[in-house]
N, C-alpha and C positions, 0 to 999 in steps of 0.2 A: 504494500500500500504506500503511495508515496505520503510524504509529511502532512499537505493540503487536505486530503482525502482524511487522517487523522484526526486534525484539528475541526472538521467540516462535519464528522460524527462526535465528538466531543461538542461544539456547539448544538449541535442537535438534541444531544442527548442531555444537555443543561435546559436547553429549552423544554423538551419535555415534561424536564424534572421541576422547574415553575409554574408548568401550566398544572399542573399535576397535584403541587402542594396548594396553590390556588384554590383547586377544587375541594382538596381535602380542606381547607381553610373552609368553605362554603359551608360542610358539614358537621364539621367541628363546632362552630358558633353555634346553631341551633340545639347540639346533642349537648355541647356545657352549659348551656340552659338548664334543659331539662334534667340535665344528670351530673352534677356539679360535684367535684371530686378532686383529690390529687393527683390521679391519671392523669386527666383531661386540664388538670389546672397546668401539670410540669409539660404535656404537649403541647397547649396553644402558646406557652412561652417558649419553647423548642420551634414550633412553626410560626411565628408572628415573628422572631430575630433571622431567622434563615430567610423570611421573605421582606421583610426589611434590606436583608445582607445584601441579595440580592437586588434588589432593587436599585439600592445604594451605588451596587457595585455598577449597574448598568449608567448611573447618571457618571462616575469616575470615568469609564471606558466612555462616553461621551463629549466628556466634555474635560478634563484633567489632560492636559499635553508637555511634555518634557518628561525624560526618563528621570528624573528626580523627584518632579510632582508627581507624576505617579507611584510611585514607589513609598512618596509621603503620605500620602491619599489613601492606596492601602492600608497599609499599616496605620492608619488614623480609621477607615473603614474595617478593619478589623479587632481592633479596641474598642472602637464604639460597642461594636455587634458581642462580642463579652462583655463589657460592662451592660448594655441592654440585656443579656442574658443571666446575667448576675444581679442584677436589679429584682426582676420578673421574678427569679428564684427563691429569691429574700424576700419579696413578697408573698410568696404561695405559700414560704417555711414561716415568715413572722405574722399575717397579717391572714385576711379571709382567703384569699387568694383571687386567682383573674377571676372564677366564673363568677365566683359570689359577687364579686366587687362590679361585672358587668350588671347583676340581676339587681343589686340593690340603686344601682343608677338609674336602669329600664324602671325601678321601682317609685321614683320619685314624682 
């Protein structure tokens, strides 16, 4: 397989994995509603940082240019995406956690 054809199934294969957690994101909100848990509390914090990451990381490869911004950029979108995930986490271990904290908002 030449190099091109590699990286051409790798992006594809990211892409996939976006539209994919997207969906699972779609199902996830309505079932931590209903079924409000630390499952469901540590994966929507596990999926809401990973589609943040990415997100993040698409506005970086957009619009970041110089091999040193970028490189800064990462690594500043990769600290963020751990401290977002260590945040989320501290809150699910100290605090009601995400679903509850969604249902008592939806509650107001």
């Amino acid at each position: 397989m030449f190099p091109s054809a590699v990286g051409s199934r790798a992006a594809s294969l990211h892409w996939t994995g976006e539209r994919a957690l997207s969906v699972l994101l779609l199902g996830m909100v309505p079932a931590a509603y209903m079924y409000p848990g630390p499952v469901l509390d540590y994966s929507m914090a596990a999926a809401l940082t990973l589609h943040g990451h990415w997100g993040l990381g698409q506005v970086v490869t957009d619009y970041v240019h110089g091999d040193l911004n970028i490189k800064l950029a990462n690594a500043g979108l990769f600290a963020v995406s751990a401290v977002t995930f260590a945040g989320l986490s501290y809150f699910n271990y100290q605090d009601v956690g995400i679903c509850k904290a969604v249902a008592l908002l939806w509650g107001l």
